[in-house]
C-alpha angles and dihedrals in degrees: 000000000000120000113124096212093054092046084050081050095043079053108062097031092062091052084053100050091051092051089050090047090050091051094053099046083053109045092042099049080041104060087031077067095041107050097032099253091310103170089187106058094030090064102047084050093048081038086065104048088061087046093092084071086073108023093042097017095066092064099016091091094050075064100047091046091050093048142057120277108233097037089054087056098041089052095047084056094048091054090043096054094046087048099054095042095061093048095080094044087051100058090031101054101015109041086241101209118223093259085061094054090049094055089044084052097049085054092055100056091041083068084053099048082062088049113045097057091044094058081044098050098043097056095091094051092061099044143041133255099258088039102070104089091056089036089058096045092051098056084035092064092053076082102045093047085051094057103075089030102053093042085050091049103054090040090061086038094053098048088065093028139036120251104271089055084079101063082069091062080047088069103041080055088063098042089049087054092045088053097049096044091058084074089058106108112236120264130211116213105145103135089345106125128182087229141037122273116236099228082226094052104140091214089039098152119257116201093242146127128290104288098045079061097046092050082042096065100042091048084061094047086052103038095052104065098193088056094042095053092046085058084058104038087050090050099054086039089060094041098059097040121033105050083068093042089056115030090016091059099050089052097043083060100045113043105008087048101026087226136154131246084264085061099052084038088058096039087052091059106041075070087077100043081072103045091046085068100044100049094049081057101050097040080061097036105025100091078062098070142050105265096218100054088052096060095052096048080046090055098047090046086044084054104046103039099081096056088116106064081082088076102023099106096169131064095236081058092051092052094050087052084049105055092044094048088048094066088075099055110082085035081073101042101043101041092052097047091051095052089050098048085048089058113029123082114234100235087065098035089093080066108035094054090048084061094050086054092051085054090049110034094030099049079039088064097046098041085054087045085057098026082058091050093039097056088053088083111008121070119250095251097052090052082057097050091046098052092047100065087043088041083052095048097061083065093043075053095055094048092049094051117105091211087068109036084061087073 
């Protein structure tokens, strides 16, 4: 696709992905060590660090709607790289405790919950209608790019450095993303919107302070049914599935498959191997098909497709399971960010897409909180397995709804 403002996105978007992969790999092998392989522990740390999408991500999009776009986005970056670069010093010089690596962590991801909706909201603005498919699967792919690149990266950083070295590549990875997206061209948005208004419009914008914003955009959420289902429907998705994705993988690796930090590593990029393909697909054939079934079949195979991780005993098996379940994912991604940016006007996606991280990150935070419980007493397999056929559900959920069968 060219358009030189979404490669500059695209960018920026994929130095920050690998910053955030690098951080995760990090912070979770690191507590793993710390803590000897408490799950539990290990989980409500790593539970912490996802909480800004609810404490900062309920008012974070009133923010992004009232700013500019890019310097939201530039600003976000400057706060993560500092962040991430004093984190090292931190546990290096000062002894930092736990309880100080869990409220760097939540920072961090306050700096996230401004970005993410930002990348999310612009999009339109750099791309045509019938563009978006190919638009979202563009900066889409920035993550899936990332995948195989940040878990290299740490596992050649780490056979020279220990674990908390790497927070420092973190953020150079910020810095380098800060650096790409100034070239990013301004974009107004303020009361522009992609569709009409309806005059009735319970939510219609009202040009107020903070909090008329704030009601505004809940009333929207409330008031459009089918984007206010897809906020659901992604949040039990996310609650039943990526605690385990997150917390579950690490240990799978570790104590069901008796592996090192360089086997998680590979097994966390084979994830990308998969959605490569399929977004390259649906960026060709998605204008073909109705987003949001898509996104429900996608859910369902995303489910169900880990199912066997309950018999793979090896790690060459993992990685096959992997790479097939890994097909479904940007089917997700892309197909719900181009609904919703079908549906929602622009001047309350800043919003919009703040709620969708809420759904994500927050439900993110809970499902690691129970995942790391969880994992005190149930083997690693059967959670996957349980959290498959729930995982699947969510998407069984989108395709009964009337709302939806009236599309």
């Amino acid at each position: 696709m060219r358009n030189p403002a979404l490669l500059t996105l695209w960018g920026g978007e994929f130095a920050s992905r690998i910053g955030i992969s690098v951080f995760q790999i990090a912070l979770l092998w690191y507590l793993l060590e710390a803590t000897a392989d408490d799950s539990l522990k290990t989980g409500l740390i790593t539970m912490i660090g996802f909480l800004p999408a609810v404490v900062v991500g309920l008012w974070a999009g009133v923010l992004v709607d009232r700013l500019e776009y890019r310097a939201v986005m530039l600003g976000a970056n400057l706060a993560r790289a500092a962040l991430a670069a004093a984190l090292p010093l931190l546990i290096l010089l000062a002894g930092l405790p736990l309880a100080g690596i869990a409220l760097m962590g939540f920072l961090l991801s306050s700096a996230t919950a401004f970005f993410n909706p930002a990348r999310d909201a612009v999009i339109p603005l750099l791309a045509k209608k019938h563009e978006l498919f190919s638009a979202n699967s563009l900066v889409q792919s920035a993550w899936q790019f990332s995948l195989p690149v940040g878990p290299l990266l740490a596992a050649v950083a780490l056979t020279f450095a220990p674990v908390e070295t790497l927070f420092y590549g973190v953020a150079l990875s910020f810095a380098l993303s800060f650096a790409v997206l100034l070239y990013l061209k301004k974009v107004r948005h303020r009361g522009k919107s992609s569709e009409p208004t309806p005059v009735s419009a319970p939510w219609q914008e009202a040009r107020g302070g903070f909090f008329t914003e704030f009601r505004n955009g809940w009333s929207f959420l409330r008031s459009e049914r089918r984007v206010f289902w897809i906020w659901i429907i992604t949040a039990l998705n996310n609650f039943f599935l990526m605690g385990a994705v997150i917390i579950g993988t690490p240990v799978y690796v570790k104590t069901y498959l008796g592996g090192t930090i360089r086997d998680f590593a590979l097994v966390e990029s084979t994830y990308a191997v998969g959605m490569i393909v399929f977004t390259w697909l649906i960026s060709r054939y998605g204008d073909r098909f109705n987003p949001l079934r898509v996104l429900f079949l996608a859910m369902i195979y995303d489910g169900l497709s880990y199912l066997p991780l309950y018999w793979v005993t090896t790690l060459e098996g993992t990685l096959l399971t992997i790479l097939v379940h890994s097909l479904g994912i940007p089917a997700i991604t892309i197909s719900r960010l181009t609904a919703l940016h079908r549906m929602v006007p622009q001047q309350m996606q800043g919003r919009v897409f703040s709620y969708i991280n809420l759904a994500v990150d927050g439900m993110t935070a809970l499902s690691i909180g129970v995942v790391g419980i969880a994992l005190a007493w149930l083997p690693a397999n059967v959670l996957f397995a349980v959290i498959g056929v729930l995982a699947a559900s969510t998407g069984v959920l989108g395709l009964m709804l009337p709302v939806f069968r009236e599309e």
